[in-house]
C-alpha positions as CSV (number, residue, x, y, z in Angstrom):
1,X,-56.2,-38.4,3.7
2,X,-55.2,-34.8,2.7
3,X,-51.5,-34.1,4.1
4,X,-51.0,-30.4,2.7
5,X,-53.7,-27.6,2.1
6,X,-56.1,-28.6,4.5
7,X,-57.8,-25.9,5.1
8,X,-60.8,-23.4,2.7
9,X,-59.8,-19.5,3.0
10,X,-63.9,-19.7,3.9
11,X,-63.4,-21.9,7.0
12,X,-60.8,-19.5,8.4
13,X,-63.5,-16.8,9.6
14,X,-65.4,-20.0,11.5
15,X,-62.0,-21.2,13.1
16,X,-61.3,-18.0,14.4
17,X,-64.5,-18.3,16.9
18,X,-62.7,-21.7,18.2
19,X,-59.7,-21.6,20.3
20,X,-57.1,-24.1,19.5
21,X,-54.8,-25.2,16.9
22,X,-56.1,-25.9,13.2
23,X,-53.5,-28.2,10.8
24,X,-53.3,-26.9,7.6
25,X,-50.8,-29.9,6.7
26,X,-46.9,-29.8,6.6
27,X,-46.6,-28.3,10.0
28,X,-48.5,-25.5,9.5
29,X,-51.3,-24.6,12.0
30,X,-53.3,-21.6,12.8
31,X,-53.2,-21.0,16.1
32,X,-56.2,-19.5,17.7
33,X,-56.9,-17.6,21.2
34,X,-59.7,-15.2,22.5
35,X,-60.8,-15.2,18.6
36,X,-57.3,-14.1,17.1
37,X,-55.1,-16.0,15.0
38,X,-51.9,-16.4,14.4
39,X,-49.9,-19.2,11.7
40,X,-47.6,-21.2,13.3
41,X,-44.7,-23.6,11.4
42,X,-42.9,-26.1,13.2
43,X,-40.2,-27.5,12.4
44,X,-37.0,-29.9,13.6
45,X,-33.6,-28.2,14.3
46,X,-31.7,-31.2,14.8
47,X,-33.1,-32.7,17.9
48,X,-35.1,-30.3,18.7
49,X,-38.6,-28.9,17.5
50,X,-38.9,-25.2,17.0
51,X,-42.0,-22.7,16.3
52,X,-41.6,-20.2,13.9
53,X,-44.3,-17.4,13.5
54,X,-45.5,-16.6,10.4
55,X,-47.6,-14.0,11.3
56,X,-51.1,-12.9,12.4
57,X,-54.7,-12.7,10.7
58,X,-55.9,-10.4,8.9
59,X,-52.3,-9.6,7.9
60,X,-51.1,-12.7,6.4
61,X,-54.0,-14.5,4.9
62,X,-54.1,-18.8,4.6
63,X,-52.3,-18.2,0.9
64,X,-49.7,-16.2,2.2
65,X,-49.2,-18.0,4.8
66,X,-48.5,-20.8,2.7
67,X,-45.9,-19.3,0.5
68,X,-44.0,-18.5,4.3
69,X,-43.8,-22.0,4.9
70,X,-42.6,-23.0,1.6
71,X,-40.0,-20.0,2.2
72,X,-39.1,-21.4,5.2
73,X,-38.6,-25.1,3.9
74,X,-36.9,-24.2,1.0
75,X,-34.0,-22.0,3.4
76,X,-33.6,-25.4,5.4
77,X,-32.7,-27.5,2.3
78,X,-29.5,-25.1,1.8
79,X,-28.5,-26.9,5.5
80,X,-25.5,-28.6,5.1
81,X,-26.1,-32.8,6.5
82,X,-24.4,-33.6,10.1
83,X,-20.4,-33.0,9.9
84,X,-17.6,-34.9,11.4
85,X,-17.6,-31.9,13.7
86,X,-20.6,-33.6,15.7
87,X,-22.8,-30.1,15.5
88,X,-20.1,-28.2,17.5
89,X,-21.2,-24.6,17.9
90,X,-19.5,-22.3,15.3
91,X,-17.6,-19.8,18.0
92,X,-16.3,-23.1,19.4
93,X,-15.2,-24.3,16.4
94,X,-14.0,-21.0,14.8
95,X,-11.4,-20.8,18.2
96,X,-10.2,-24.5,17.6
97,X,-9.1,-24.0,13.9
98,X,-7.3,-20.4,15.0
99,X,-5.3,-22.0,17.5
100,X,-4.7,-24.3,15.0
101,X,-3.5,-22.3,12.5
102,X,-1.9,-19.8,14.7
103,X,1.7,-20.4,13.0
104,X,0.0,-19.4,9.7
105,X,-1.1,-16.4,10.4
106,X,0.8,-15.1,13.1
107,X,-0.4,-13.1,16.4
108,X,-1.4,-9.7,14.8
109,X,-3.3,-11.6,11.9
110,X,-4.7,-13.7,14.7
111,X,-6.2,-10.7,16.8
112,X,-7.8,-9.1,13.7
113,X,-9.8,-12.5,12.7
114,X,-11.2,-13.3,15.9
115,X,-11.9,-9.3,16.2
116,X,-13.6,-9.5,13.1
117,X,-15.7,-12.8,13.7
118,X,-16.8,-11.2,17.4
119,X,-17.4,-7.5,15.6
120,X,-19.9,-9.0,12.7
121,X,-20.5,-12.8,13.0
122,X,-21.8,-13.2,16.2
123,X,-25.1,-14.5,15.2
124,X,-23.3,-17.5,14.2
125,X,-21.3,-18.2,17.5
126,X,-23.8,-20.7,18.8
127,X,-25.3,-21.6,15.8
128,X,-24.2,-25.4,15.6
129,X,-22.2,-25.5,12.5
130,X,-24.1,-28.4,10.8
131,X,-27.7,-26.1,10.9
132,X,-26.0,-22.8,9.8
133,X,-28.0,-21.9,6.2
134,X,-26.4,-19.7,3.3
135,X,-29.3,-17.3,4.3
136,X,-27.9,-17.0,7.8
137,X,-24.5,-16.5,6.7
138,X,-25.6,-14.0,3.7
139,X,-27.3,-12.2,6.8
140,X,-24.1,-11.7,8.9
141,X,-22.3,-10.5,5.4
142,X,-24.7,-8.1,4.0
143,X,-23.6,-5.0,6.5
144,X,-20.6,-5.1,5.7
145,X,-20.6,-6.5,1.9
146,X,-23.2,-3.3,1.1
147,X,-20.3,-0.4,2.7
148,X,-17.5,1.2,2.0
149,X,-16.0,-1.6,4.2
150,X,-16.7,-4.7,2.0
151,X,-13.4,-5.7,1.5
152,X,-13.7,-6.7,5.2
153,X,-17.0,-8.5,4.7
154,X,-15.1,-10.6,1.6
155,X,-12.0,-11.1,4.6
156,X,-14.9,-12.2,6.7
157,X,-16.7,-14.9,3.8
158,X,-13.3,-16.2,3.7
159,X,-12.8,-16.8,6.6
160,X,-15.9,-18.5,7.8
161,X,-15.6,-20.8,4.9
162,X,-12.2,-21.9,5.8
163,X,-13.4,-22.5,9.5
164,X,-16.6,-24.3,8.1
165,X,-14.2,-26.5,5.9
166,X,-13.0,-27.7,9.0
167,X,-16.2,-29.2,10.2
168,X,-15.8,-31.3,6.7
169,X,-19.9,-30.5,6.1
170,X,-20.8,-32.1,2.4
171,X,-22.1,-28.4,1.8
172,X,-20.4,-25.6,2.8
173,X,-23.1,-22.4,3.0
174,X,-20.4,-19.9,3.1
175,X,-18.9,-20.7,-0.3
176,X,-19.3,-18.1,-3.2
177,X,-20.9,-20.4,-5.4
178,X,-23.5,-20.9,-3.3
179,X,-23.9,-17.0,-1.8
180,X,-23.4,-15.3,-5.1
181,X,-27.8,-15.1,-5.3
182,X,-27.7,-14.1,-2.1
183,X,-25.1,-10.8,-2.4
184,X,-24.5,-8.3,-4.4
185,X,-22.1,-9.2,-7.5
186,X,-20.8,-6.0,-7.3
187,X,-20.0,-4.5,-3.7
188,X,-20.1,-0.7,-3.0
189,X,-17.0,0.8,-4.1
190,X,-14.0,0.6,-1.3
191,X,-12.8,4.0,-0.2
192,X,-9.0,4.1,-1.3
193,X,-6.5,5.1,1.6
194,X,-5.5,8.7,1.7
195,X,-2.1,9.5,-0.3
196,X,-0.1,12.2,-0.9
197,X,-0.2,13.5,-4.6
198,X,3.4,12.2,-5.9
199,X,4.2,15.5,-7.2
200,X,4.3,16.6,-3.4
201,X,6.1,14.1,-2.0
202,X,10.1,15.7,-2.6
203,X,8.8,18.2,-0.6
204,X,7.3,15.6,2.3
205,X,10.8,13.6,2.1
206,X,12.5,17.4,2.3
207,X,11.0,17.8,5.5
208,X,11.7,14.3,7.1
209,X,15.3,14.7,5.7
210,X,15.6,17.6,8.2
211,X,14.3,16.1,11.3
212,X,16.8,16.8,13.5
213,X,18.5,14.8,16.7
214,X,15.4,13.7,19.5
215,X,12.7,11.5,19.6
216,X,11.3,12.0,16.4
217,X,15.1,10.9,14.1
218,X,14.4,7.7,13.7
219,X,10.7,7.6,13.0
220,X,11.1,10.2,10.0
221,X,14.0,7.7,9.2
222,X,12.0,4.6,9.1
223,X,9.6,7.1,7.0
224,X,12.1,7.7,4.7
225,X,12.9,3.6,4.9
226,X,9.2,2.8,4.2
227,X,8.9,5.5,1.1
228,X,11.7,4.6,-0.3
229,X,11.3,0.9,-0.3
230,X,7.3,1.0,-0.9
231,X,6.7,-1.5,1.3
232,X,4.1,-2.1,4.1
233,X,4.7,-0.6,7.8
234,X,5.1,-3.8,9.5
235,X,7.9,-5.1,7.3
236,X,9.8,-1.7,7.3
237,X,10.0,-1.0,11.0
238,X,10.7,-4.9,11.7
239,X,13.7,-4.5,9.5
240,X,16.6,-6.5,10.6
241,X,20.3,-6.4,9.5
242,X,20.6,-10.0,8.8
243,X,18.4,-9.4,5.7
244,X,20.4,-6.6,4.2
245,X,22.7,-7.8,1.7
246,X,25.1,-4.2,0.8
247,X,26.7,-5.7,-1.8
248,X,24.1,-6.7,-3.6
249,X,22.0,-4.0,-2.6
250,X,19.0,-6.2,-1.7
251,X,16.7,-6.4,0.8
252,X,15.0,-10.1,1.3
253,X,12.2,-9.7,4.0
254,X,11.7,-13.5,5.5
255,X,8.1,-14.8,4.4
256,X,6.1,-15.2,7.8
257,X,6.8,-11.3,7.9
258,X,5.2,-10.7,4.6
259,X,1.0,-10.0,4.1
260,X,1.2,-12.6,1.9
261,X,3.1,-15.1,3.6
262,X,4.4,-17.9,0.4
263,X,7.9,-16.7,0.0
264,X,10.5,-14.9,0.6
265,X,10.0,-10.8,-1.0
266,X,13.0,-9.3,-2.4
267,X,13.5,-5.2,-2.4
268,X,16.0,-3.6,-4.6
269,X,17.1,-0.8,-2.2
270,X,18.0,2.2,-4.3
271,X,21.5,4.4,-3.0
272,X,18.7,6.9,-1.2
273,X,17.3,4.0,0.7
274,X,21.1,2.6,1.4
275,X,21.4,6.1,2.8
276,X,19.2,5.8,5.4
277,X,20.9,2.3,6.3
278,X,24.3,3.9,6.3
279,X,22.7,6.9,8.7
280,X,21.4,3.8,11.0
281,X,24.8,2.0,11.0
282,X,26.4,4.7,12.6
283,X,26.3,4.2,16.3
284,X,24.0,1.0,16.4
285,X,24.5,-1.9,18.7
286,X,23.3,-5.3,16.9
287,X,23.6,-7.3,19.7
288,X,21.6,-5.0,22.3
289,X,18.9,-4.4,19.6
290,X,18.5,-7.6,18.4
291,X,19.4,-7.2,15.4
292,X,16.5,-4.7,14.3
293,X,17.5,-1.6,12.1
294,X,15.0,0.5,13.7
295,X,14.8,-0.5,16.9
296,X,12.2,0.6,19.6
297,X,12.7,2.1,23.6
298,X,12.3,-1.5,25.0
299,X,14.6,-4.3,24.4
300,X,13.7,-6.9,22.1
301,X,11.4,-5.1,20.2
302,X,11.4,-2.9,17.1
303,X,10.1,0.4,16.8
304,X,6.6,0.8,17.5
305,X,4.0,1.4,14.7
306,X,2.7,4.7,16.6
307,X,5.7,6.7,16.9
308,X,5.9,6.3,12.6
309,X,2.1,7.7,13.0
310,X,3.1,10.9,15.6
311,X,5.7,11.6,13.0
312,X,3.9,11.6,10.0
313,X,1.3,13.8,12.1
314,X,4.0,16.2,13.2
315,X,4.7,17.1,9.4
316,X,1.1,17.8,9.3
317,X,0.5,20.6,11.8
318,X,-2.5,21.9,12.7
319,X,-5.3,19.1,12.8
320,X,-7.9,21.6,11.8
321,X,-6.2,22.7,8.8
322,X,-3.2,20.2,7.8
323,X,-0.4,21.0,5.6
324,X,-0.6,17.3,3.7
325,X,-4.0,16.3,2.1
326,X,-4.8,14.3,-0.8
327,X,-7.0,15.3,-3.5
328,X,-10.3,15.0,-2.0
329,X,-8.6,17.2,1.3
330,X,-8.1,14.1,3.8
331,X,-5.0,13.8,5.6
332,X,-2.8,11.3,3.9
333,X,-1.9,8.0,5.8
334,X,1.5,6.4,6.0
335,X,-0.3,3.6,4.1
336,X,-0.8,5.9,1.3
337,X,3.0,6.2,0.6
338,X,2.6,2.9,-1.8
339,X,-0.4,4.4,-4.0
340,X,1.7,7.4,-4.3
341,X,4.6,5.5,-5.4
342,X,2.5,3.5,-8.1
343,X,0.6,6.2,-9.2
344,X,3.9,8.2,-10.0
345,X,5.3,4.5,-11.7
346,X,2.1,4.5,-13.9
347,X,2.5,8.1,-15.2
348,X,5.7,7.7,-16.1
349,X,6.2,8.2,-20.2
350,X,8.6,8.1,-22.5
351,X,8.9,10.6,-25.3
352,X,6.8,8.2,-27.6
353,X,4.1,8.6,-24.9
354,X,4.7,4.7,-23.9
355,X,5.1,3.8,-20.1
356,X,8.4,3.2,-18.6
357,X,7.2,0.6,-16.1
358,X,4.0,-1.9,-16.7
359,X,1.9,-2.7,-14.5
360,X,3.0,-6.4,-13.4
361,X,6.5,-4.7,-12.4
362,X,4.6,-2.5,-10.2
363,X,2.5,-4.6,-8.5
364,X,5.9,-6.6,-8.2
365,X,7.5,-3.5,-6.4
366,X,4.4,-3.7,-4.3
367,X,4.6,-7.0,-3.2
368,X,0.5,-7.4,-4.3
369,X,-0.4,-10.6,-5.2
370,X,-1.4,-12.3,-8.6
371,X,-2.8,-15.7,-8.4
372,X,-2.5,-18.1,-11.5
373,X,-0.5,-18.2,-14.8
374,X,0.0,-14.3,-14.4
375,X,1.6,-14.4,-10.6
376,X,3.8,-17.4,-11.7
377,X,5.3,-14.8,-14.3
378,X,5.1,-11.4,-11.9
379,X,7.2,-13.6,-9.3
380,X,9.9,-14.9,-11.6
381,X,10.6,-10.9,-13.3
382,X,13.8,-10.4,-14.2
383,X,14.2,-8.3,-10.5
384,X,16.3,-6.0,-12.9
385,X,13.3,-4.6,-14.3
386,X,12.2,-3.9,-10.2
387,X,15.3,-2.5,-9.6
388,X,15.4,0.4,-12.1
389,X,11.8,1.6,-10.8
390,X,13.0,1.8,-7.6
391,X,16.1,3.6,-8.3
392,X,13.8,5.9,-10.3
393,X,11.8,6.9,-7.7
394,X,14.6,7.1,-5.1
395,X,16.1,9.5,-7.4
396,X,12.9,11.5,-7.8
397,X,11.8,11.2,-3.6
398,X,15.5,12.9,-3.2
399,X,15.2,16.0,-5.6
400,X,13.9,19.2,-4.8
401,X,11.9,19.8,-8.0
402,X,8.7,17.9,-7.8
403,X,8.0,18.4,-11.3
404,X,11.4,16.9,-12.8
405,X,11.0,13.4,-12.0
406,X,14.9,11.7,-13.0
407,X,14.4,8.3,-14.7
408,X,17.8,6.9,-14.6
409,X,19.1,4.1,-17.1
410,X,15.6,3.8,-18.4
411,X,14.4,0.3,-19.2
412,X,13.2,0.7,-22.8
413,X,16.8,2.2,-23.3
414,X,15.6,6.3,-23.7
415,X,18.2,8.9,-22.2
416,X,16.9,10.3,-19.0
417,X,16.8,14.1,-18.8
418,X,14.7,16.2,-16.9
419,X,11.7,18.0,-18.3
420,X,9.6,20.6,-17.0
421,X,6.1,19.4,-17.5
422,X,2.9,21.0,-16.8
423,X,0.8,19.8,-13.3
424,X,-1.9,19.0,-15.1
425,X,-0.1,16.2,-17.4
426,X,2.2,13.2,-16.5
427,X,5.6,13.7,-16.0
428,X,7.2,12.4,-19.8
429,X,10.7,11.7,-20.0
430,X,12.8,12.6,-22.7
């Protein structure tokens, strides 16, 4: 007996005249009422069985109705077979491993994944984890994976593979390998943060230099901190004492504080950014402030990350027409101090036209991680190499000529002098 294909395209016409359903083999029937039709595939999901329309006559003809059903079938074969997890719903099982991984993440880390699962993955929250297909999963992606804000949608892959990987399914549909047909290989280009063109920024650190006394001092001093130091806002105004080292001029921010949270991230604090220490020592109480350098209007707590924001926006003035911009006119963000500080690294020159500072002892500075052979190396720097960048740019931050950077003690062994240089080239020292 004929299982698949049962039907003539020359019988549809007479079926239509007969109510009922007509098998065309493997689950697919045309379903006919008051002389219309409709195709019909049914299927199992798990336990259950489940219609799916495949549309209506004339529209989709027996051939193409076909093709549907073979669509269909083939999506179902990318389901993963029955986990450990006993088919748990994914938004059940996505809480269960955050809670479980709480201590790796921490709380802030914590809000922004189960923001970003509810914001763009809630078709998966009931879904149960052993029937979710790489199609559904590619689905939730795609929004986010074709904008400006796909580095959030490759966050979001991540992270719904991880939580997958805790149901222990043989096939995990959220892995690359397996989405890679389904996504672009090439995501629209990320917008890059607004920052402040380097050869402004004496003139920016100028003006936090003469915030006076009030409520605005020690923002524009964990500014100063955070520019200095080209580090992240979170790790600058959660400084703490205890990690200060004077004599060795060092700065060792704990890991579980760090983006990147596998070790401890040392900062060579140039004399600028020991300046602003010295300017915090003086009056501070390390037992009422618990030990934070830059502490906030409520015990127990460090600054908070919006008074930095008010005084950055202070220095800008009008909102209409601000006085800091980058150089497509956007008002520059305190997380644009770092580009500024590499791009002004990278454009350093000596006289033979050779940079002063590679790039794996920038990214060092930066704390970005490098996975592999090549991070193994970037960690294990000689942190001399760090250091003199960052006395470099301390020294050029703190001078009133923007266009006479002041490369002290150089590492390829070249005399630092200042050299007028033209805006339109990188600064070269001689």
């Amino acid at each position: 007996m004929k299982t698949l294909n049962r039907l003539r395209p020359h019988d549809v016409p007479k079926l239509l005249r007969r109510d009922g359903s007509h098998n065309d083999g493997g689950s697919l029937y045309l379903v006919v009422r008051g002389g219309r039709g409709a195709w019909v595939f049914q299927f199992r999901d798990g336990s259950k069985l489940r219609s799916k329309g495949l549309g209506t006559l004339p529209d989709v003809t027996l051939a193409q109705a076909r093709k549907k059903r073979a669509d269909v079938l083939a999506g179902h074969r990318n389901e993963p077979t029955v986990p450990k997890s006993d088919g748990l719903a994914f938004g059940v099982l996505a809480e269960k491993y955050l809670t479980d991984h709480a201590t790796d993440y921490g709380a802030a880390q914590l809000t922004r994944n189960r923001a970003l699962l509810r914001l763009h993955a809630a078709p998966l929250s009931r879904r149960r984890v052993n029937r979710i297909t790489v199609e559904e999963v590619a689905e939730v992606l795609r929004p986010l994976w074709n904008s400006t804000a796909n580095s959030r949608g490759a966050k979001l892959r991540a992270l719904i593979e991880r939580i997958l990987d805790a149901a222990e399914l043989d096939r995990n549909p959220a892995t690359w390998s397996r989405l890679q047909n389904h996504l672009s290989r090439k995501p629209a280009k990320t917008l890059s943060v607004a920052s402040l063109p380097y050869r402004q920024l004496p003139a920016v650190y100028a003006e936090l230099m003469s915030v006076g006394e009030g409520p605005g001092l020690m923002a524009a001093r964990v500014l100063r901190f955070l520019i200095l130091t080209g580090v992240r806002l979170k790790e600058a105004r959660g400084a703490q004492w205890s990690e200060i080292d004077f004599d060795e001029k060092l700065w060792t921010i704990p890991a579980e504080r760090m983006k990147i949270k596998n070790e401890d991230f040392k900062v060579p604090l140039s004399d600028q950014a020991l300046a602003v220490l010295r300017e915090m020592q003086d009056g501070a109480d390390r037992d009422t402030n618990d030990g934070f350098i830059f502490p906030g209007r409520w015990s127990h707590q460090c600054i908070g990350r919006n008074a930095i924001h008010l005084a950055l926006a202070r220095l800008q003035g009008d909102d209409d027409e601000p006085q800091w911009v980058d150089d497509r006119g956007r008002k520059i963000t305190v997380h644009g101090f770092r580009a500024t500080m590499a791009t002004w690294a990278q454009e350093q020159l000596a006289a033979n036209d050779v940079r002063l500072f590679d790039q794996e002892t920038i990214e060092g500075c930066l704390a970005h991680f490098v996975g592999g052979l090549k991070g193994t190396y970037q960690r294990s720097r000689h942190p001399e190499t760090r250091r003199k960048l960052m006395a470099a740019w301390g020294a050029f931050a703190s001078t009133p000529q923007p266009d006479a950077p002041l490369v002290p003690d150089a590492p390829n062994g070249v005399e630092a002098t200042r050299k007028k240089s033209k805006a339109a080239t990188p600064a070269r020292i001689a």
